[in-house]
Backbone as ProteinMPNN parsed JSONL, in Angstrom:
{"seq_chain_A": "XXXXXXXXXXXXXXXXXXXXXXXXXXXXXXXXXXXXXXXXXXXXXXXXXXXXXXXXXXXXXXXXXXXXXXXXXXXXXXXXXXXXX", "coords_chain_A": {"N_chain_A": [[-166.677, -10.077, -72.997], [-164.587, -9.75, -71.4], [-163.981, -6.957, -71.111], [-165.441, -5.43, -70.59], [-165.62, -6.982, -67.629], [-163.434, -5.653, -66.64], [-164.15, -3.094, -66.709], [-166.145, -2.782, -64.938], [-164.738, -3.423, -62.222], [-163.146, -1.886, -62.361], [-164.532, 0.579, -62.04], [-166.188, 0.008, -59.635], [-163.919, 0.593, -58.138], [-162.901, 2.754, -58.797], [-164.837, 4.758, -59.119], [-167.459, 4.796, -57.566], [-168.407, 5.157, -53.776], [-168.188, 3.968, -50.347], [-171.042, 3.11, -49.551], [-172.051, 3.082, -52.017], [-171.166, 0.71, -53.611], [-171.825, -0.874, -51.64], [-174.352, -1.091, -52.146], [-174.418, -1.95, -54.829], [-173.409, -4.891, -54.389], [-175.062, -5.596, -53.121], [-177.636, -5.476, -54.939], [-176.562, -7.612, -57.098], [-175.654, -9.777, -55.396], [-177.414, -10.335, -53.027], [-176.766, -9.261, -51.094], [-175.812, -6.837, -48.287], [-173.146, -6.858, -47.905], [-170.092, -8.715, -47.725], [-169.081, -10.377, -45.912], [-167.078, -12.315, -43.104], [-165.96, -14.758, -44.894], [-165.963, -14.3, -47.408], [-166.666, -14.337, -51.094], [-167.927, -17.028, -52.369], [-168.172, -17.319, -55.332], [-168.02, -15.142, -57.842], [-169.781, -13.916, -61.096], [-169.402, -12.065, -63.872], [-171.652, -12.255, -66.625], [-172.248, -11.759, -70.238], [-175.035, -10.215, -71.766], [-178.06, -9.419, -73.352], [-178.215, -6.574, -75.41], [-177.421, -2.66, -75.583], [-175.95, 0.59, -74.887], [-178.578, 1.753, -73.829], [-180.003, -0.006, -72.604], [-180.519, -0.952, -69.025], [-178.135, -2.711, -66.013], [-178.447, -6.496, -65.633], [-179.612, -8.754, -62.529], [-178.493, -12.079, -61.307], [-179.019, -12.648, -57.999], [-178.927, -15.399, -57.011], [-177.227, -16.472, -57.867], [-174.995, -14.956, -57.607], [-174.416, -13.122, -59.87], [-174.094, -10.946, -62.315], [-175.377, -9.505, -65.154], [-173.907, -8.199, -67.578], [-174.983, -5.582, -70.309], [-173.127, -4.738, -73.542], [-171.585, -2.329, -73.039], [-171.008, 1.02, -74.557], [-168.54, 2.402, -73.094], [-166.964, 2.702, -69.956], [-167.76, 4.966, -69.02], [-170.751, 4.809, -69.162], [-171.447, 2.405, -68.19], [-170.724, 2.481, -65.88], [-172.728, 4.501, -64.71], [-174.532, 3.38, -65.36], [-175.124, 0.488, -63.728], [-174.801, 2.033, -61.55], [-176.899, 3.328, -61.762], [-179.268, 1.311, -61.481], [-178.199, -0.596, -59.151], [-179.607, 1.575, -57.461], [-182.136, 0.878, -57.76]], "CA_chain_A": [[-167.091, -9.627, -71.681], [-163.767, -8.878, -70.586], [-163.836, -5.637, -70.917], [-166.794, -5.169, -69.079], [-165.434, -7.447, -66.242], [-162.164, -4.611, -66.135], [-164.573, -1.568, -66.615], [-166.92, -2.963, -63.226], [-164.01, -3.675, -61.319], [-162.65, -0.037, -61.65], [-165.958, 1.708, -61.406], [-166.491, -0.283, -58.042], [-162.512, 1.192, -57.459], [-163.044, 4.553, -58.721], [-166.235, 5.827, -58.758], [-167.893, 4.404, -56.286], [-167.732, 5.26, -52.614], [-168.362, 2.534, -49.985], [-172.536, 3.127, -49.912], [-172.748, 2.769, -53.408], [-170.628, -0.732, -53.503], [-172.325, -1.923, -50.878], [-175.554, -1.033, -52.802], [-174.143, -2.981, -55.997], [-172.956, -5.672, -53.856], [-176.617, -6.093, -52.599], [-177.87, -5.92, -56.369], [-175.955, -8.724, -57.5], [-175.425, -11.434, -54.539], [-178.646, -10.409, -51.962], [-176.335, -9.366, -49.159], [-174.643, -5.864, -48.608], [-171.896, -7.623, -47.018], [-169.371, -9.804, -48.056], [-168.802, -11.247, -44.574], [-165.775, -12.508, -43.444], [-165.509, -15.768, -45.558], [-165.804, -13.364, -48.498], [-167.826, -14.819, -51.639], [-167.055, -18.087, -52.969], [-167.347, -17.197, -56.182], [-168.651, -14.576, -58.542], [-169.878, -13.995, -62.43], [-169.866, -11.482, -64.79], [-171.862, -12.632, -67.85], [-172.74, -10.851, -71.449], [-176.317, -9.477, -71.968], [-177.897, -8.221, -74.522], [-178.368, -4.973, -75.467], [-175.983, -1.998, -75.266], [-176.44, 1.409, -73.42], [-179.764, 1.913, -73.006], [-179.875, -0.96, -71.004], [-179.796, -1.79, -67.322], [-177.57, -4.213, -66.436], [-179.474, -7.565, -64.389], [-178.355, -9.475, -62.049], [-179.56, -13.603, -60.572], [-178.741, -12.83, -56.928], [-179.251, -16.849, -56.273], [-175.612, -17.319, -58.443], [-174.075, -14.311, -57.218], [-174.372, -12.937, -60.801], [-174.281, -9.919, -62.656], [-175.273, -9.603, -66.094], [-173.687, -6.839, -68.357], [-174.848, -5.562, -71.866], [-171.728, -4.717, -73.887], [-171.921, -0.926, -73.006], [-169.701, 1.342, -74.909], [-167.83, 2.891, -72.624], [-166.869, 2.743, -68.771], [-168.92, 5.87, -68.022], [-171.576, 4.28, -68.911], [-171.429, 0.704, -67.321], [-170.719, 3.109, -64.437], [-174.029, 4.941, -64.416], [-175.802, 1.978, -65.463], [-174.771, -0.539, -62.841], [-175.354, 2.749, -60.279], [-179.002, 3.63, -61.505], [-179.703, -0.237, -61.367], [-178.391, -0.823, -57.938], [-180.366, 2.243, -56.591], [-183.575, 0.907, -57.674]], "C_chain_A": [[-165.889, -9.192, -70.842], [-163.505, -7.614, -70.125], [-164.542, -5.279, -70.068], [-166.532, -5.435, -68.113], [-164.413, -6.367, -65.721], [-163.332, -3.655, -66.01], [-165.367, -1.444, -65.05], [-166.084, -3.029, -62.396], [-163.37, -1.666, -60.895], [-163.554, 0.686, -61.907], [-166.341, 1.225, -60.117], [-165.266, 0.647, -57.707], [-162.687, 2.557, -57.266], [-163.701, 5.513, -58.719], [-166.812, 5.982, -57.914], [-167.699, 5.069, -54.662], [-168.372, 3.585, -51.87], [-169.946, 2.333, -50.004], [-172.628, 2.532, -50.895], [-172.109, 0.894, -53.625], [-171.256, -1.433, -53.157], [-174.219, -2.58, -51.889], [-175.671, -2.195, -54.23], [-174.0, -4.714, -55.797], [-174.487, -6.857, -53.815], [-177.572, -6.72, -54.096], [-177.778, -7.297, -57.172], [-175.501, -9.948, -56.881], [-176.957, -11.293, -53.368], [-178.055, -9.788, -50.946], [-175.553, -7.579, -49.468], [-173.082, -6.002, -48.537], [-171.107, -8.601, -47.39], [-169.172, -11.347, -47.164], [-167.357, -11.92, -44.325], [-165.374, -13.909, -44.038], [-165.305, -15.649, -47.317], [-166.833, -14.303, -49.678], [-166.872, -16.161, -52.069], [-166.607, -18.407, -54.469], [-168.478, -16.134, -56.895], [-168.566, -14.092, -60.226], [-169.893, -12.774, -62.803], [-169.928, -12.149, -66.001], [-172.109, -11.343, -68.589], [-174.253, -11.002, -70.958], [-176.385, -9.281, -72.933], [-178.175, -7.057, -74.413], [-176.798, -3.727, -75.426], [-176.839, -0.578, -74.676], [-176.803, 1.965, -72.997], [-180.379, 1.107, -72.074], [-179.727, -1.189, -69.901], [-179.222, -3.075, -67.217], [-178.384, -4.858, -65.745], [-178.782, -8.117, -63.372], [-178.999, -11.013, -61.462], [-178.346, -13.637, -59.219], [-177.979, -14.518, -56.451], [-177.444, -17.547, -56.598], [-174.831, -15.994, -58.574], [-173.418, -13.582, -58.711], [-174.498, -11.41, -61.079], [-174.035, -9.751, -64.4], [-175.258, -8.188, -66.866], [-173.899, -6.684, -69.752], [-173.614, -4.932, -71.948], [-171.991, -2.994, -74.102], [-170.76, -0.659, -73.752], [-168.516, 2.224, -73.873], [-167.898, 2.533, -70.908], [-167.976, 3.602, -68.328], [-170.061, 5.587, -67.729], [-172.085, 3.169, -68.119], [-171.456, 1.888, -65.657], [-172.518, 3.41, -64.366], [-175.206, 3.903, -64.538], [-175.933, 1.125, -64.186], [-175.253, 0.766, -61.651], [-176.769, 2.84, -60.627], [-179.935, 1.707, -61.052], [-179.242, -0.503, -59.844], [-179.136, 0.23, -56.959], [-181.598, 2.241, -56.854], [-184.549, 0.404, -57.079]], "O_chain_A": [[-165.988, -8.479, -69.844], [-162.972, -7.248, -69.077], [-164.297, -4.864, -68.936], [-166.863, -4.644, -67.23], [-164.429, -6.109, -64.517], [-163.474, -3.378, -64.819], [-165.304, -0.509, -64.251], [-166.571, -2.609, -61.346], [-163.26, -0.843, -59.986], [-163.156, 1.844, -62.035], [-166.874, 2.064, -59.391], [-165.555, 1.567, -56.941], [-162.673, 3.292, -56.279], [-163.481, 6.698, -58.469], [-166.898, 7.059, -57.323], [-166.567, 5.519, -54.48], [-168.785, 2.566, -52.425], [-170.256, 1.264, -50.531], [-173.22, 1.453, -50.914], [-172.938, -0.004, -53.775], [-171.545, -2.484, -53.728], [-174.827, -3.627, -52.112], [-176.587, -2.953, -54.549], [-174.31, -5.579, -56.615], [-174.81, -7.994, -54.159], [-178.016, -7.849, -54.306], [-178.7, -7.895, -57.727], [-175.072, -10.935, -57.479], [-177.446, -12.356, -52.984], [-178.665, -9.688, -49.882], [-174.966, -7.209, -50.485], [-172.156, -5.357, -49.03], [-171.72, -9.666, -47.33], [-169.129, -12.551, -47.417], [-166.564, -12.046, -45.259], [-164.282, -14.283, -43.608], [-164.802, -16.409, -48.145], [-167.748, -14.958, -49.18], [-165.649, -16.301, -52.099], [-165.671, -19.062, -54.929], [-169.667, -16.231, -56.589], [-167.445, -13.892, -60.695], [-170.505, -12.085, -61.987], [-168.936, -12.605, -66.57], [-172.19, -10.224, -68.082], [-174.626, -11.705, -70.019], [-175.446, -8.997, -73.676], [-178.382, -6.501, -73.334], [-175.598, -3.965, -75.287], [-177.967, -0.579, -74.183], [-176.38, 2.71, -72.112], [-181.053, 1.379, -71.08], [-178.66, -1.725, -69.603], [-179.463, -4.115, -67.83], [-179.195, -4.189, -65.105], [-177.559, -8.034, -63.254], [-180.192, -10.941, -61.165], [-177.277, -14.247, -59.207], [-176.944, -14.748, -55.826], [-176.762, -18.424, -56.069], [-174.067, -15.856, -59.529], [-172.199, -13.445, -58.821], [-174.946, -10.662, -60.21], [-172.926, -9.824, -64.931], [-176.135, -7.323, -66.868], [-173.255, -7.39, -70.528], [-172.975, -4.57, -70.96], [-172.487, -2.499, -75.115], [-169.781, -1.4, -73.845], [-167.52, 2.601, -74.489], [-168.974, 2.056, -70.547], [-168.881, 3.278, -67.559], [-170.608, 5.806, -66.648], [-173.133, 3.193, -67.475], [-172.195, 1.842, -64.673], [-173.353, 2.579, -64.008], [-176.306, 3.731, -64.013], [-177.033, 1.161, -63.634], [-176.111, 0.412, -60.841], [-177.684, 2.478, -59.886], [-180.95, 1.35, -60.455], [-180.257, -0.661, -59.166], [-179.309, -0.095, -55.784], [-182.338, 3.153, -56.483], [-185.693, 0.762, -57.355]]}, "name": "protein", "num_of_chains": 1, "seq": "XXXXXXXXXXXXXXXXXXXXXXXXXXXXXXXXXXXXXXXXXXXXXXXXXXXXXXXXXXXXXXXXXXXXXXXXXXXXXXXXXXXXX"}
């Protein structure tokens, strides 16, 4: 899952603008907002599947669960069609 945890971090960096973040943000903790005490802590787990998959996410533990996509571009588009649904 490491990889995955690097490929989300720089598709929030580089693809992303701030809308769409916020949108992912929302996806995966409930909130658009970080707030200013920021999160206390957050997951990326494995999934299954690969990348026809959406990724999931359990709001309640600030989670976000990734299948093992092959590539960045994808995890990108995935993680965006999934937070704009």
């Amino acid at each position: 899952v490491s990889m995955q945890a690097f490929w989300f971090f720089e598709a929030l960096e580089e693809d992303y603008d701030d809308e769409t973040r916020g949108k992912v943000l929302q996806f995966c903790t409930g909130s658009a907002s970080i707030g200013h005490q920021g999160l206390k802590a957050f997951f990326i787990e494995p999934a299954d599947g690969g990348d026809q998959r959406l990724p999931s996410a359990m709001t309640c533990a600030n989670m976000i669960q990734l299948p093992r996509y092959s590539s960045k571009a994808v995890l990108s588009e995935r993680v965006r069609t999934a937070s704009e649904m």
